[in-house]
N, C-alpha and C positions, 0 to 999 in steps of 0.2 A: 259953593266950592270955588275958588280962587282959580285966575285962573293958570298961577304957577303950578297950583298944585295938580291942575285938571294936566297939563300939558307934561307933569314927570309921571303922572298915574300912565298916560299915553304910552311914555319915553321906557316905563320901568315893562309894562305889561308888550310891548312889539320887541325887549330885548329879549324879555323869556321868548316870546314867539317863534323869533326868529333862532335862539337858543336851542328851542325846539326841533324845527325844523331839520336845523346843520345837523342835530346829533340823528336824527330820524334818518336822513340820507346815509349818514357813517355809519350807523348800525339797524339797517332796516328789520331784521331778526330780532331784534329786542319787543318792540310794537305789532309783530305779525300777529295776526289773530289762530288760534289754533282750532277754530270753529267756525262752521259757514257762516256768511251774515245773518245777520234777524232777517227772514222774509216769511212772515206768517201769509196764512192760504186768505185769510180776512183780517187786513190790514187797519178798515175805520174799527172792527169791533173791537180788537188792541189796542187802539185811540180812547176809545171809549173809555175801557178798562183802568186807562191810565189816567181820563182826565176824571173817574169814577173815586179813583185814589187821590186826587188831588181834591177833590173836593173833602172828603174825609179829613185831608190836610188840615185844611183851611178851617173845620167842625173843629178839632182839635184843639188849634190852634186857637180858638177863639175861646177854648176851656181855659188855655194855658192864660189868653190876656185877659181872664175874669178870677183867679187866683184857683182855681179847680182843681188842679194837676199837683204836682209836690211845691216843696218850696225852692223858690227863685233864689237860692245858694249853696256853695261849693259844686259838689259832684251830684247835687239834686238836679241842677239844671240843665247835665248835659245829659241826663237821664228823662226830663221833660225832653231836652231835641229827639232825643230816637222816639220817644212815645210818638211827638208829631209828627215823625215822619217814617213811624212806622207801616202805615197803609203801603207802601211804594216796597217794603222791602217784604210785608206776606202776600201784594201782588206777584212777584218775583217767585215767591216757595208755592203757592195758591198754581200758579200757572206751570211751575217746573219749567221756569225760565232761567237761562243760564245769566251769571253777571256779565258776561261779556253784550249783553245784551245792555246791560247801565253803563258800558264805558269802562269797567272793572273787569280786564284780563287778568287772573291773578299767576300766570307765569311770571315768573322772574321777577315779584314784586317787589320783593325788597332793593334789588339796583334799578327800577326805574324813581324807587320812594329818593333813593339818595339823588338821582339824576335829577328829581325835584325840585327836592330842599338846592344842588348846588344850582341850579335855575333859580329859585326863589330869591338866594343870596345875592347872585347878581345883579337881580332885578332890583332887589334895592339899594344894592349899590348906584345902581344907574338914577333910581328916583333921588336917593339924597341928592347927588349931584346935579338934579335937572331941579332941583324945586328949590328956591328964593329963600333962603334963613333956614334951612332944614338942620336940625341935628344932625351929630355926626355919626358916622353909619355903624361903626360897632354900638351906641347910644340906641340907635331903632331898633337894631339885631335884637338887645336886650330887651325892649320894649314889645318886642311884636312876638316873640317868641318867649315871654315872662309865663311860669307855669299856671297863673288866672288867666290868661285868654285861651287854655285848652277848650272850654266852653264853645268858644268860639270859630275855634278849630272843629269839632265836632258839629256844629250849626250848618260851618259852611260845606265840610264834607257831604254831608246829607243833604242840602240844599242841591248839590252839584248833583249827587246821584239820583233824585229827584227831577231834574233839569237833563240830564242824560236820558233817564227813559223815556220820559216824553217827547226829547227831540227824535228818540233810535223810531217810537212808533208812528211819528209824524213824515218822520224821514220816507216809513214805508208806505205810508199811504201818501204822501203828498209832492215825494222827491225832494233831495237834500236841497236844492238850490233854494227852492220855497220854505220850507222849512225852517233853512238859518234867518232868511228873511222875516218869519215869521216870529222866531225867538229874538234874535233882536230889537225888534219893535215892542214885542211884550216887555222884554228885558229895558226898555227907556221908559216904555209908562209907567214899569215898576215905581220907579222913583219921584212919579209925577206928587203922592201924598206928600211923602216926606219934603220935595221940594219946595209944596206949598204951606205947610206948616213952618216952614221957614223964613216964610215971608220972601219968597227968590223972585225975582224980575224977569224980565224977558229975557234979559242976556242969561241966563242959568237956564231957564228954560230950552234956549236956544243948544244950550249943551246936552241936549238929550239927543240932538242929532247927532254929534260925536261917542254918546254913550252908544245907539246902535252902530254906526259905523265899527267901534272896539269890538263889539259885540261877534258884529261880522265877522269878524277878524279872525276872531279867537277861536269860534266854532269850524270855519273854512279850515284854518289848521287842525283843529280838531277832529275834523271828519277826515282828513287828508292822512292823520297819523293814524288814527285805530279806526277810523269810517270803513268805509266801501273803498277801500286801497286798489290799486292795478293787479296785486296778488286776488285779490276778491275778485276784480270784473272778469281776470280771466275763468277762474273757479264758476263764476257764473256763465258764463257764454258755454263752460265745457259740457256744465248739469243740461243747459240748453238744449248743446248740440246731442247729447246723448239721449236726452227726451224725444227729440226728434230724428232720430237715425233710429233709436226702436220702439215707434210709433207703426204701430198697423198700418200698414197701406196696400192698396190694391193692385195686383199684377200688373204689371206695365204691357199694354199692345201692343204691336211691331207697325211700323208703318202704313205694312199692308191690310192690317186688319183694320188700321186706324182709318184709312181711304175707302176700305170696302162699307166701315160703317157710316162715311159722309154720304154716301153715294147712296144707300139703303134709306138714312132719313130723310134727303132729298124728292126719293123717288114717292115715300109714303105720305108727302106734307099735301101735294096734290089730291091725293085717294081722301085723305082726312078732310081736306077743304069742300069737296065735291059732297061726303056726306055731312057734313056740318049745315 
C-alpha cells in the first residue's frame, strides 16, 4: 500500500471519527444504550465462549477456502459469509444474549444507518481528495457502492459484529483500555500474510504500526459512543451503592459498649497467657 494511499485511508477514516464524535456530543440520546452493560457474573467463561465461536469460524471457513460450502457467486456467496459466521450469531440466541451486547443497539436503527451512510460519504470525499491521482469522488461513490460488492458489504458486517463480541467480552474480563490494545495489535498481524505474499518490504511492514494505532482509534471512539458511556458508570456505581446500602450488616455499638469491650479483652489476654 502506497503511501498516498495509506495517508487518505488515515485522513478519510479520523473524518468519520471525528464526524462521529460531534454528532455523538449533539445527540447523545440517539447512541444511549437502553440496557445495562454486559457484565457477566464469569467474565473469562464468556471469553471462552467467544473465542469457542471463533474457532468454529475459522473450521468453517476453511470448508469455504476448500470449495465445500455453495458456490462462490452472486447471492451464493453472501450466503457462504453468514454460514461462516454464523457460530457468533447462535452464540448470541444459545446464550439469550441481547445484541446490544455485539454493538447492535437496534433502537432508532434506521437514522443512525443514514447517519452512516452520510458519514461514509464524507469520508470519501475526504480520501479522494487526500490520495495522489484518485478518481473523482461521484466515480468511487459508484464504484464502492456498485450492487456486486453487496457481498462484500455482508462479509464486512459480519466480520465487525464478530470483532464487537469479542472485544464486549474481553472488555469484561480484561478492562477496555487493554482490550483495545489487544484488538489492535491482533488487527496489524491480521495483515501480516497478506502483506507478505506481496512481497512488501520493511517500510510496508512498518505500516502495521500506523494500522494499530487507526485501530486504537476507532475502537476508543467506539467504546466512548455505545461502550461503557458516563450514563453507564453512573448506572453502575448506583447498582453498586444499592448493593451495598442493602447488604446485611451487623448492629452498630455505641461507643460505650465499644470501650467496655476494649477493656474486657485487655483484661482476659493476661488470664489467657498465664494458662497457655
Amino acid at each position: 500500500m502506497g503511501g498516498s494511499q495509506y495517508l487518505a485511508l488515515l485522513a478519510g477514516y479520523g473524518t468519520a471519527m471525528i464526524g462521529w464524535l460531534l454528532l455523538w456530543r449533539a445527540m447523545p440520546g440517539l447512541w444511549a444504550p437502553t440496557s445495562p452493560p454486559f457484565a457477566p457474573q464469569h467474565p473469562w467463561r464468556e471469553v471462552g465462549w467467544a473465542l469457542l465461536a471463533t474457532a468454529a469460524v475459522l473450521g468453517i471457513g476453511w470448508l469455504w477456502g476448500a470449495d465445500m460450502l455453495l458456490p462462490r457467486m452472486g447471492p451464493y456467496e453472501a450466503v457462504n459469509q453468514l454460514i461462516i459466521y454464523s457460530p457468533f450469531l447462535i452464540l448470541l440466541a444459545i446464550k439469550r444474549q441481547p445484541l446490544s451486547s455485539a454493538w447492535l443497539p437496534m433502537r432508532r436503527v434506521w437514522l443512525r444507518i443514514l447517519i452512516g451512510l452520510g458519514l461514509a460519504l464524507v469520508s470519501l470525499l475526504v480520501f479522494t481528495l487526500a490520495r495522489a491521482g484518485s478518481p473523482s469522488w461521484p466515480s468511487v461513490i459508484a464504484q464502492v457502492y456498485a450492487p456486486g460488492n453487496s457481498v462484500h458489504a455482508v462479509q464486512v458486517l459480519l466480520e465487525d459484529v464478530a470483532i464487537a463480541i469479542l472485544f464486549v467480552r474481553f472488555a469484561a474480563a480484561l478492562g477496555a483500555r487493554r482490550t483495545i490494545l489487544l484488538v489492535a495489535i491482533l488487527f496489524a498481524l491480521a495483515h501480516v500474510p497478506s502483506l507478505m505474499q506481496s512481497g512488501a518490504n520493511a517500510s510496508s511492514l512498518g505500516h502495521l504500526i500506523l494500522d494499530a494505532a487507526l485501530a486504537v482509534g476507532i475502537l476508543a471512539v467506539l467504546r466512548a459512543c455505545i461502550g461503557v458511556r458516563p450514563s453507564d458508570r453512573l448506572h453502575i456505581a448506583e447498582s453498586a451503592a444499592h448493593r451495598l446500602l442493602h447488604r446485611p450488616r451487623k448492629p452498630r455499638m455505641s461507643r460505650s459498649r465499644q470501650k467496655m469491650r476494649r477493656e474486657s479483652i485487655a483484661e482476659a489476654s493476661p488470664a489467657r497467657a498465664c494458662c497457655a
